[in-house]
Every structure is written in structure tokens, then in C-alpha cells.
C-alpha positions as CSV (number, residue, x, y, z in Angstrom):
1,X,0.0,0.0,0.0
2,X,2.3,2.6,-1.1
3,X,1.7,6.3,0.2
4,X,1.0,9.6,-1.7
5,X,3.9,11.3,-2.2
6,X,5.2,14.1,-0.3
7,X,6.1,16.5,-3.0
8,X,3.5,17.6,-5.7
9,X,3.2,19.5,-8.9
10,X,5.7,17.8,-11.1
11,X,5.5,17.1,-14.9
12,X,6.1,14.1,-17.2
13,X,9.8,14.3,-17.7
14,X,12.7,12.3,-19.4
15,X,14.7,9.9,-17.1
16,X,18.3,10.5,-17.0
17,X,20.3,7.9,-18.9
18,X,20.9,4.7,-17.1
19,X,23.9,3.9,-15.4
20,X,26.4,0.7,-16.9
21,X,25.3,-2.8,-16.2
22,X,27.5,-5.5,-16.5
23,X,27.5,-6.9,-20.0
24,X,24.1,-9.3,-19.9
25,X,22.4,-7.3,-17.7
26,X,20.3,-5.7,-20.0
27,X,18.3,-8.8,-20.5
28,X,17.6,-8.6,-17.3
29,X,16.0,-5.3,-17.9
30,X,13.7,-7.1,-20.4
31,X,12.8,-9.9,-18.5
32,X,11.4,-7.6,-15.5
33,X,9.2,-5.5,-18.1
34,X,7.6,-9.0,-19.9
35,X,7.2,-11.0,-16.4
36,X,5.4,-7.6,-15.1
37,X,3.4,-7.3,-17.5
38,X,2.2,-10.6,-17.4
39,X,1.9,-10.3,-13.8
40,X,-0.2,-7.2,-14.2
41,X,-2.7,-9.6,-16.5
42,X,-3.6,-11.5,-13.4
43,X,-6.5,-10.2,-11.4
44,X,-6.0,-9.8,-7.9
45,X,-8.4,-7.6,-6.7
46,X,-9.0,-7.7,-3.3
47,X,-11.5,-8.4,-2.4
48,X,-12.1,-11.3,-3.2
49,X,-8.0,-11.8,-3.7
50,X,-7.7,-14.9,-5.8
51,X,-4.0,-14.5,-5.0
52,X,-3.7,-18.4,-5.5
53,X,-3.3,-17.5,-9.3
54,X,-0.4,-14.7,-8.3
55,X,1.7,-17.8,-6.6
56,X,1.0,-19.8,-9.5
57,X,2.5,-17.3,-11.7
58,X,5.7,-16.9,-9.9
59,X,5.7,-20.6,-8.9
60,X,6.1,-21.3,-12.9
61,X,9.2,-18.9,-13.2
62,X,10.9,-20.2,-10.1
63,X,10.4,-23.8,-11.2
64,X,11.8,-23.1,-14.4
65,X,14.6,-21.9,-12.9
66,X,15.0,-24.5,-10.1
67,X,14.5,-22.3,-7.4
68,X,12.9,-24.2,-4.4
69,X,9.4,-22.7,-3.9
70,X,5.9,-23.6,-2.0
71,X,2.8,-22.3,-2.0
72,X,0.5,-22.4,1.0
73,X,-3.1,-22.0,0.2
74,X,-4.6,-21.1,3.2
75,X,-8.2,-20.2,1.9
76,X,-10.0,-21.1,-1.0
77,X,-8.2,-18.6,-3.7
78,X,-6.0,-17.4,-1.3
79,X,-2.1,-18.3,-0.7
80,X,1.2,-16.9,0.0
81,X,4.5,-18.2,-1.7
82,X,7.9,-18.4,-0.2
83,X,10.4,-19.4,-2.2
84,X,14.2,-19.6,-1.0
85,X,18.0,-19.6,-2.3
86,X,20.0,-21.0,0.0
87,X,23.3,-19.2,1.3
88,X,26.2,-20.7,3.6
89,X,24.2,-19.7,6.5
90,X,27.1,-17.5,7.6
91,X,24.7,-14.6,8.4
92,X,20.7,-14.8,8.9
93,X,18.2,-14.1,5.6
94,X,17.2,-11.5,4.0
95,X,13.5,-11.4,2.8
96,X,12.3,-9.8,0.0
97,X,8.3,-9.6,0.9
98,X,5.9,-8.5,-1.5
99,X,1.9,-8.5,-1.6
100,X,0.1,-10.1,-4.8
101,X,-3.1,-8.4,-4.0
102,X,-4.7,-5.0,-5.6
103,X,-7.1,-2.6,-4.8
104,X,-10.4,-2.6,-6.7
105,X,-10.3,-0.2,-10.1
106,X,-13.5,1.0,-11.9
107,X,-12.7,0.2,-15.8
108,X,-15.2,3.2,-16.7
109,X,-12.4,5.6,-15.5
110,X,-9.7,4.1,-16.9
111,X,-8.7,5.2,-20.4
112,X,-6.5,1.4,-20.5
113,X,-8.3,-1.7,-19.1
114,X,-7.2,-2.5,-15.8
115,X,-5.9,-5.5,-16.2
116,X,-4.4,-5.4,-19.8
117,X,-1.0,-4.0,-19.1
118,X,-1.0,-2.1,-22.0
119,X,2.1,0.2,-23.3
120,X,1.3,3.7,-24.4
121,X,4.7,6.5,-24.5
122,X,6.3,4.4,-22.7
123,X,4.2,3.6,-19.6
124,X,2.9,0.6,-18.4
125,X,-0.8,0.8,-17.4
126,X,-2.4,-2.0,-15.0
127,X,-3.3,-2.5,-11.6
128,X,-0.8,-2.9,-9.5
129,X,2.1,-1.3,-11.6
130,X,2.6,0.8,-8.9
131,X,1.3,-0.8,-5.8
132,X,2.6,-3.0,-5.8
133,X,3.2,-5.6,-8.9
134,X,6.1,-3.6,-10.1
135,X,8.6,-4.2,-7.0
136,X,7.7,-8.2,-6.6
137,X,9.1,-8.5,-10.5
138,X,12.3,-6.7,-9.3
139,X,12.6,-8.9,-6.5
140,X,12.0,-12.0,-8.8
141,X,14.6,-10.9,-11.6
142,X,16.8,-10.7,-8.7
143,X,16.5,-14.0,-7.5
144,X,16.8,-15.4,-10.7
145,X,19.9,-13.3,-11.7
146,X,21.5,-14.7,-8.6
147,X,21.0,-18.1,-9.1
148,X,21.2,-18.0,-12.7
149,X,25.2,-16.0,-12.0
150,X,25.8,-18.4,-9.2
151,X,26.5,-15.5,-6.7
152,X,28.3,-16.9,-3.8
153,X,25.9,-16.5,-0.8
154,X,26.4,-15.9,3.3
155,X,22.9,-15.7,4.0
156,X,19.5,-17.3,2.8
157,X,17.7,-15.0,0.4
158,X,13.5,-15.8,1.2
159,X,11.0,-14.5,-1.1
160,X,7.6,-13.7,0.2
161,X,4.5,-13.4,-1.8
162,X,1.8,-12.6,0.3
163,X,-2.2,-12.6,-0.1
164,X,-4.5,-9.7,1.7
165,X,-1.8,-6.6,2.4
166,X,-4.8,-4.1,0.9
167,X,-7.4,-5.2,3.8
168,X,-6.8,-7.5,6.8
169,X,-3.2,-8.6,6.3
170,X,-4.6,-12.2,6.8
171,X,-1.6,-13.5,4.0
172,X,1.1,-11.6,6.2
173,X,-0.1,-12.9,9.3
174,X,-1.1,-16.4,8.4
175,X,2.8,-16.5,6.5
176,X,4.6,-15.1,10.2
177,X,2.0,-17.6,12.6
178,X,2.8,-20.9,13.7
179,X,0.5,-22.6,10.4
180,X,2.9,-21.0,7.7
181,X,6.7,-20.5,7.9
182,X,7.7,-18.6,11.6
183,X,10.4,-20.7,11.9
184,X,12.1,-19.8,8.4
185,X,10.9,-16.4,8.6
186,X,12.1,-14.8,12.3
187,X,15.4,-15.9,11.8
188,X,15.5,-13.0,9.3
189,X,17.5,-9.8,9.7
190,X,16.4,-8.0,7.4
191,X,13.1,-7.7,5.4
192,X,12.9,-5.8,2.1
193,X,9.3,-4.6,0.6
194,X,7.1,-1.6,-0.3
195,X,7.0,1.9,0.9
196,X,10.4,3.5,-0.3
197,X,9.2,6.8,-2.1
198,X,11.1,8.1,-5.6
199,X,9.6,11.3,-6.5
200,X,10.8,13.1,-9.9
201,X,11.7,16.6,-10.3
202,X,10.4,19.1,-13.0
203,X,14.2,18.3,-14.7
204,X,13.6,14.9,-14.8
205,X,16.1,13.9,-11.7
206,X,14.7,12.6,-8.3
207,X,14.4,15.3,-5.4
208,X,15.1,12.4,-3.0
209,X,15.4,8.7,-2.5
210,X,12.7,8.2,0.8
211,X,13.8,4.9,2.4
212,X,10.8,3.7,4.9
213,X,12.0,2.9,8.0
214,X,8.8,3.8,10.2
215,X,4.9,3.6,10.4
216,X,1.9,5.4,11.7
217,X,-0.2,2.5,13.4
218,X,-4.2,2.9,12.5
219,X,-6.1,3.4,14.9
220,X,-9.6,3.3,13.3
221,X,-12.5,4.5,15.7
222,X,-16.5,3.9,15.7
223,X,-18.5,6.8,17.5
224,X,-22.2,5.9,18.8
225,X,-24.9,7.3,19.7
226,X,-28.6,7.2,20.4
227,X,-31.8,9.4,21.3
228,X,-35.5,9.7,20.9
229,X,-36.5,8.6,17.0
230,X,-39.4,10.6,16.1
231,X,-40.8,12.6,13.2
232,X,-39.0,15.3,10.8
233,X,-41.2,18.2,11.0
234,X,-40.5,17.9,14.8
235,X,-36.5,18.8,15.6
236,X,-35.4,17.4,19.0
237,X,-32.2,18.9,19.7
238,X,-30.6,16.1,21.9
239,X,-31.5,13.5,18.5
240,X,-28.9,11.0,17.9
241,X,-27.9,12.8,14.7
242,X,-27.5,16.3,16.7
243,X,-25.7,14.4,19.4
244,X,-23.2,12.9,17.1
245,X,-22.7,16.2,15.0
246,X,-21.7,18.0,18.1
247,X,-19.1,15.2,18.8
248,X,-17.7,14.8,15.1
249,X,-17.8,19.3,15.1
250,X,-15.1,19.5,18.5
251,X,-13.4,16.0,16.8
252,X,-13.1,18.2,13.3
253,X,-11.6,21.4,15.5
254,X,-9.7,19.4,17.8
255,X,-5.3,20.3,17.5
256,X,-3.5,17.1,18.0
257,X,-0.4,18.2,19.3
258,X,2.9,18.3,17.1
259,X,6.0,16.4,18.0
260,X,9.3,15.9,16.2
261,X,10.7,12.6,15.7
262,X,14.5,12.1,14.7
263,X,13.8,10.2,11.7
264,X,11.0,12.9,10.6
265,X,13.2,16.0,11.1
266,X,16.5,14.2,9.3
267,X,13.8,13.8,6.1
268,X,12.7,17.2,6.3
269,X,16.1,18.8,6.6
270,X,16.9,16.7,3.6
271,X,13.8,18.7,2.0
272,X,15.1,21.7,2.6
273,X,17.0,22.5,-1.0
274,X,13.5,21.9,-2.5
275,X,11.6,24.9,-1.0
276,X,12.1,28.5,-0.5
277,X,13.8,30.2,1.9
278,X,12.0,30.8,4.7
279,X,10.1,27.1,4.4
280,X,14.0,25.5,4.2
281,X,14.8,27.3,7.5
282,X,11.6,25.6,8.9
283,X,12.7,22.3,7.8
284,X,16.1,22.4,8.9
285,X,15.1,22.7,12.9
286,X,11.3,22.2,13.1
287,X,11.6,22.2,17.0
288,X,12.6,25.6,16.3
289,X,9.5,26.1,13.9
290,X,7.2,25.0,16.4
291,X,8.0,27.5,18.9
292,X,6.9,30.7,16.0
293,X,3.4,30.7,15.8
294,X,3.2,31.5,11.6
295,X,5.6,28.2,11.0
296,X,3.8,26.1,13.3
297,X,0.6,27.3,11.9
298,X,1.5,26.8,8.2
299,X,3.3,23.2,8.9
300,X,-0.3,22.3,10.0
301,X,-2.4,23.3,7.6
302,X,0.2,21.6,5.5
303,X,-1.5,17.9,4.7
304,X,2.1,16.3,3.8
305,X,3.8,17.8,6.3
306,X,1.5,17.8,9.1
307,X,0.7,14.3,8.6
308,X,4.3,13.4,9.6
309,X,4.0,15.8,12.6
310,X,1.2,14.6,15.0
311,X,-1.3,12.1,15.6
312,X,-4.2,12.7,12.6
313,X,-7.7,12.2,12.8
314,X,-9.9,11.6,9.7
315,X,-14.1,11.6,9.9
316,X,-14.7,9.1,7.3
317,X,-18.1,7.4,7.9
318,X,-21.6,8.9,8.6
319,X,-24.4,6.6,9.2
320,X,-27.8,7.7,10.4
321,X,-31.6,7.4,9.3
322,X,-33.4,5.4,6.8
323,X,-35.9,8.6,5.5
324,X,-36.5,11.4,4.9
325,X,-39.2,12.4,7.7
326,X,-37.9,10.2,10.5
327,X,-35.5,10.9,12.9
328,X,-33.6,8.3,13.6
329,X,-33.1,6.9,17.3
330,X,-29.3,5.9,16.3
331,X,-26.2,7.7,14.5
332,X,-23.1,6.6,14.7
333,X,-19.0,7.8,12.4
334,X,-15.8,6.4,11.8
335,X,-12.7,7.8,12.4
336,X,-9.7,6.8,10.7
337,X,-6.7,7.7,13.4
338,X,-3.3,7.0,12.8
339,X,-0.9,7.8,15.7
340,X,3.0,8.0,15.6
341,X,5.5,6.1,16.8
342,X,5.7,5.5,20.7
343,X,2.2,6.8,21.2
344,X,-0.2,4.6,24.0
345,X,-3.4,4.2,22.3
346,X,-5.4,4.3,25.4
347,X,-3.7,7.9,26.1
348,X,-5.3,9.1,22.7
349,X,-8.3,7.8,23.5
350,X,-8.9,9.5,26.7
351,X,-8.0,12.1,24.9
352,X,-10.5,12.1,22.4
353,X,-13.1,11.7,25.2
354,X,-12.6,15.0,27.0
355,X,-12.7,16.4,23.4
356,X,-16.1,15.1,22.7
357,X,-17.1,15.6,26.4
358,X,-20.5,13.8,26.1
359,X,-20.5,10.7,28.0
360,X,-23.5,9.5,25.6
361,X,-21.3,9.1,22.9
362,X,-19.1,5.7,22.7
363,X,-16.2,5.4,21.2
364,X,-14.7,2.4,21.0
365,X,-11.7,0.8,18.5
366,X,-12.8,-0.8,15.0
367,X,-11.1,-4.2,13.4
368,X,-8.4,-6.0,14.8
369,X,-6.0,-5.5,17.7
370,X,-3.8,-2.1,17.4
371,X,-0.8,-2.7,16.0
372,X,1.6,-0.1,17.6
373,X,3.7,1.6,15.2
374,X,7.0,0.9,15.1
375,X,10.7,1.7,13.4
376,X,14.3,0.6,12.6
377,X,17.6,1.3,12.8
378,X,19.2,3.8,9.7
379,X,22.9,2.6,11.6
380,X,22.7,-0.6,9.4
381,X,24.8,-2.8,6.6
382,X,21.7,-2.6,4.7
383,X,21.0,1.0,4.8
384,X,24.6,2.2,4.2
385,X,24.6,-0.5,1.0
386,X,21.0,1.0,-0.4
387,X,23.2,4.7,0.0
388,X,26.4,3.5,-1.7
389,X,24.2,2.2,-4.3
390,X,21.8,5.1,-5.3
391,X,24.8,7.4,-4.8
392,X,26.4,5.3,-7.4
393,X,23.4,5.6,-10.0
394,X,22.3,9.0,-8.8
395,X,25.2,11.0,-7.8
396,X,24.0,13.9,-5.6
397,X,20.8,12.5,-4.7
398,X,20.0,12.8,-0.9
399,X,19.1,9.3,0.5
400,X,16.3,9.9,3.3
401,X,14.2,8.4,6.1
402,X,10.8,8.4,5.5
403,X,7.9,8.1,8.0
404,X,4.8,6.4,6.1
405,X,1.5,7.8,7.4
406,X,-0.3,4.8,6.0
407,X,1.1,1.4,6.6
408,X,2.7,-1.9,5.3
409,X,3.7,-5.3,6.3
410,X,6.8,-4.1,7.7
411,X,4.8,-3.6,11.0
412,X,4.6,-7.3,11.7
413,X,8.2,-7.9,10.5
414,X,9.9,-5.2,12.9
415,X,8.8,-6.6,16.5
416,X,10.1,-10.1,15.6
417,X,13.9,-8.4,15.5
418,X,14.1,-7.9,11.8
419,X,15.2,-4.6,10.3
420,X,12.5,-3.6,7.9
421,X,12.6,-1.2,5.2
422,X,10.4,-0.3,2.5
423,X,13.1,0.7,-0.6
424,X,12.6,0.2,-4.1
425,X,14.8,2.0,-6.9
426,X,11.6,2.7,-9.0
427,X,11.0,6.3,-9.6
428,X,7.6,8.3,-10.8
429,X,6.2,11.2,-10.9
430,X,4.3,12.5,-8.0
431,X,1.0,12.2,-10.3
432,X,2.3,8.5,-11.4
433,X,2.5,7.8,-8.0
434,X,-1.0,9.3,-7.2
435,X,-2.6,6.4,-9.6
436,X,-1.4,3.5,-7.4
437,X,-5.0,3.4,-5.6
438,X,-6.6,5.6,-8.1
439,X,-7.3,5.8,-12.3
440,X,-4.9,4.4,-14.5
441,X,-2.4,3.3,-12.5
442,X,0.9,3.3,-14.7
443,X,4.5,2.8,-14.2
444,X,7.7,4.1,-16.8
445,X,9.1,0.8,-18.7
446,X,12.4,2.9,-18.5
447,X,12.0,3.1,-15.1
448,X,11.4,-1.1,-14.6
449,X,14.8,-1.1,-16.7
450,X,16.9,0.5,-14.8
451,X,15.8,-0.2,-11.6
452,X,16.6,-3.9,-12.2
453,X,20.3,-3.7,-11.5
454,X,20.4,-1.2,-8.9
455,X,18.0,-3.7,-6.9
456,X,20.6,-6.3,-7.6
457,X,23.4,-4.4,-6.6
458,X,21.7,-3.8,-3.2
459,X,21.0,-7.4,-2.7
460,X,24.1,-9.2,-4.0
461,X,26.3,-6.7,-2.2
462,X,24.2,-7.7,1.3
463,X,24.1,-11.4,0.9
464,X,27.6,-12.3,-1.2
465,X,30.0,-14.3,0.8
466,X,32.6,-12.3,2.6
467,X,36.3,-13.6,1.9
């Protein structure tokens, strides 16, 4: 589930040209763009999922190139695959996780069916190109590019197909319980998947390489509330729908409070050659900006920026009433919450309740158990390899932490001990980008191409044996 970007308002530009492969690796580069758009043929929406045809897919390219793989189809349609290339064992795994599933898309919107991955100058158009179709078929051509080279490995390299990421997470969790592959997967120390963030500038180079290395948890809310039903043309002014207005009006005005977390303040400094002057001294010390009233006031009106500043609150379902001329005796909203790192959930919601301050409104948590957000580690091999790397293929470019305000996978990953990032080489456009859960969802072949050996730089450099 891969984020909006940060940084808007960029056009349709021209990659630079790609950096030397060594000599074969171009094929590579072709066999990424016709496996993902084969890929991008399978329909995966979720729900109902149907992953099972996903795992078939990459089952039939692993086989054919004798890497071990299994499939585990825990529901009817619904499966995870983990395949694995075995290393010395000299250091733990590395996974490269990935989620097979896509959101819905309405083909009346779309100028290029869904699900034809269909090439038009020069982008790929499909569900899933961008969330997230496109970064399991880099992971794939890497596997296969390592076994195919015979690269010497220290360490285990797993590959993780999972069903469900868009909804419940049910592939994810079924994969990391005691009825899938625990036992393999914890011993990981590191877990590669979605949520890196490539955005292009209006001269066709990236302003940053965002490497996701925390979460916000969800913390999704129901409110509740009831009162005498009775009819239209006679207002009551304690009615469940008056009630719950009230509540959702102070929720709407309520200021969560801002806070600045090291990861968060080391991307915005990073931001700060991007903006004017006045903004760039903002983003160089924001504990500094939050103490001037104007700064602090612009940061939150800022969605982007505020977003990655406090706890956020979002009213996104109203129920209440069946017609016109009745007044229904119950209302109740959802609230979709996402708190930062390190936050109590319990804390927030006390909070909330003195905000409402009506004792007849309930509040009480939606779904599954919270998840607490959660982060790792930039002082890493892995992160000072996907630096050397970018810097190597994009001299100049600043390599950044990035705070996702939605979430991924990586938040079951990070509590088992693993060091989680979400990093792809893939770059877009912030409108590319934009498309991943919305109309035409595209990704640049060029951008598939060269993307290919970077990726494979990262891994090989990671997991080859040391002398």
C-alpha cells in the first residue's frame, strides 16, 4: 500500500540515462518489463483476492529456474509463496516480501483496461504497476539473476509473496504464525518490501530517494450514539444525529499536538534544498518552527507535512436514518486515526473523550487488535549499501528516512527483530505515483529497466560471501 507522495506539482519528464550494467544485464531489464506485465494480467483484486493465481504465476518462473518454492493456500483462492536460495548460513536471511493483491479499479475511469498492461509512450498501465506488482518482479529478476550468475551467498535470500496486504493482512499474518513458515521467517535480519518513495523533479532527476523505515499504526474508531426517534417536522435537539454532530464538530476542531521525531526532522532537513527560503529554515530545525506561531501554523495546515507531525484524525463514515421524515433513534461515524511512533493508544483515547465531552457518545476501536507503530535502525549494513548504491546511480541525490503515514507489512516484521525497510529503486512522478490506488495506474518501462540492477546491486552486495 504505497503512500501519496510528499512532494506535488511535477510534470512528465525524461529519465536520465541509465547507469552501466555489467555486459548481460540488459536482458535482465527485459525480462522484468515482460514477467510484469504478465503479472499485471492476473487479477488480484481484493476483495475477493484470488492471489492463488499470483503464486501460481511466480511458482512457474521459479520452477523453471530450479528455485525451491511452495505455496500455501490457506483459503480457497488465497495463498502466500515463499520461495528460498540458499546461502552458507554465515549470516541470517534476508526477505524480500511482497503483496500479490490490488485494490479494486472501476474500468469506466480508466482510459487502459485494468488488467491489460497495455504500453502507451512508454508507460505501463495496469493494476498494481505501482502498488505493488512492479517491485515483486524486481525482486524476482533478482532471485533469478543470482541463481542463474551463481552468486556466492552468506545468508538465505526468502521471497515472500503474500495474499491480503490491501485489507486484513490475513496473507502476512497467516505467513509469520505458527501454520505457515515462523520458523524460516524470524530468523531474518532483514526484510525488504514496499514503501520506499522516488519522487521526480520538473528536470527529470529525483528530489530524494525516501527509504521507509517507520509507520503510523491505525487506529480506526467507531463513535455511537442514540436518542428519541421521532418525526421530521419535529426537531429534538438532543437527536442522535444532533448528538453525534456536536461530537464529530469538536473532533473536526480538535489540535492534536505536534512532535518531532529524529527520523522525521532528518527527512525534512533533507527537503530543505527543494523549498524556498523561509520554508527550508523551517525544515532544517522544526523544534525551532514550532515555537513561532506562523511556522507552526503553516506546517499544519500543510496535509504532507503535518501528517508526519502529530497524531491525525480523519471523519470518514456517517451513518444515520433510513428517510426522509424520521429521525432516527441511532447515529453513529468512523474515524480513521493513525498515531506515531511510541504513542499509547489508550492515552489518545482518553483524549478524544474529554474532546467530545458527552459521556453518551461511545467510542470504542474498530477491526483487529492495534498494531503499535514501530521503526528501525538507519545505523545498518543494509542501509549504508542502499546509499552507496543510489549514490552510485544518482550522484547527488540525498538518501532519506521516510515516516509512512499509511502502513505496510513491515509492521509485523519489525517486532520479531528484523530490520525492515520499505526501498525500491523505482522512480515516478508524484502524479504517477497518485494512480497507485486511483485511475490508470501506470509505471515508466524505463523506469522497470533500470531499476533492475540497482536492486541487484543492493541485494548481492548484502548477501555475497565475505572472503
Amino acid at each position: 500500500m504505497r503512500p501519496v507522495p510528499f512532494v506535488l506539482a511535477v510534470s512528465l519528464v525524461a529519465l536520465p540515462a541509465p547507469a552501466l550494467d555489467p555486459p548481460g544485464g540488459a536482458a535482465y531489464g527485459d525480462m522484468a518489463v515482460d514477467l510484469l506485465r504478465e503479472y499485471l494480467q492476473i487479477d488480484t483484486t481484493n476483495p475477493p483476492g484470488h492471489e492463488l493465481r499470483a503464486a501460481r504465476f511466480y511458482k512457474r518462473v521459479l520452477d523453471r529456474e530450479g528455485i525451491p518454492a511452495e505455496i500455501d493456500e490457506f483459503a480457497p483462492g488465497r495463498a502466500n509463496l515463499l520461495a528460498t536460495l540458499a546461502g552458507g548460513g554465515a549470516r541470517r536471511p534476508l526477505i524480500l516480501a511482497n503483496h500479490m493483491d490490488v485494490v479494486p479499479a472501476d474500468a469506466s475511469r480508466w482510459t487502459m483496461p485494468p488488467f491489460s498492461a497495455a504500453v502507451k509512450d512508454g508507460l505501463i498501465y495496469g493494476r498494481g504497476a505501482q502498488d505493488m506488482k512492479s517491485e515483486g518482479i524486481l525482486q524476482l529478476v533478482t532471485l533469478v539473476r543470482a541463481r542463474r550468475e551463481h552468486l556466492p551467498l552468506d545468508r538465505d535470500i526468502l521471497f515472500l509473496a503474500t495474499a491480503d496486504e490491501e485489507v486484513d493482512f490475513a496473507g502476512a499474518l497467516r505467513a509469520l504464525g505458527p501454520g505457515g513458515w515462523r520458523d524460516r521467517l524470524q530468523k531474518a535480519e532483514y526484510s525488504i518490501t514496499e514503501g520506499g518513495e522516488n519522487v521526480l523533479g520538473e528536470d527529470g532527476r529525483p528530489l530524494y530517494f525516501g527509504i521507509d523505515t517507520a509507520e503510523k499504526g491505525p487506529f480506526w474508531l467507531k463513535l455511537g450514539t442514540t436518542g428519541t426517534p421521532g418525526h421530521g417536522s419535529r426537531p429534538m435537539a438532543d437527536s442522535a444525529p444532533n448528538r453525534l454532530l456536536r461530537a464529530l464538530e469538536r473532533v473536526r476542531l480538535h489540535r492534536t499536538e505536534m512532535k518531532v521525531l529524529p527520523g522525521v526532522q532528518r527527512f525534512f532537513r533533507d527537503q530543505a534544498q527543494n523549498v524556498d527560503a523561509r520554508r527550508a529554515a523551517w525544515y532544517r530545525d522544526l523544534g525551532k518552527a514550532l515555537l513561532d506561531p506562523e511556522a507552526a501554523q503553516a506546517l499544519y495546515e500543510d496535509r504532507d507535512a503535518s501528517a508526519l507531525l502529530r497524531n491525525t484524525i480523519s471523519i470518514t463514515v456517517v451513518r444515520a436514518g433510513y428517510k426522509t421524515n424520521v429521525i432516527p433513534g441511532t447515529a453513529e461515524a468512523e474515524l480513521d486515526v493513525r498515531l506515531l511512533p511510541g504513542e499509547d493508544p489508550q492515552a489518545f483515547l482518553a483524549e478524544l473523550r474529554g474532546v467530545i465531552d458527552d459521556p453518551e457518545v461511545r467510542i470504542t476501536p474498530l477491526g483487529s487488535a492495534f498494531r503499535p507503530p514501530n521503526e528501525s535502525s538507519t545505523d545498518t549494513e543494509l542501509f549504508r549499501i542502499i546509499e552507496a548504491a543510489l549514490a552510485r546511480h544518482y550522484p547527488g541525490v540525498p538518501v532519506t528516512t521516510k515516516m509512512l503515514s499509511g502502513a505496510t507489512e513491515s509492521v509485523l516484521y519489525r517486532p520479531l527483530g528484523i530490520t525492515a525497510y520499505g526501498f525500491t529503486p523505482l522512480l515516478a512522478t508524484a502524479e504517477e505515483v497518485a494512480t497507485a490506488h486511483g485511475d490508470d495506474e501506470r509505471i515508466r518501462e524505463d523506469t522497470v529497466r533500470r531499476s533492475v540492477p540497482i536492486f541487484h546491486e543492493v541485494v548481492s552486495e548484502l548477501c555475497r560471501r565475505r572472503p
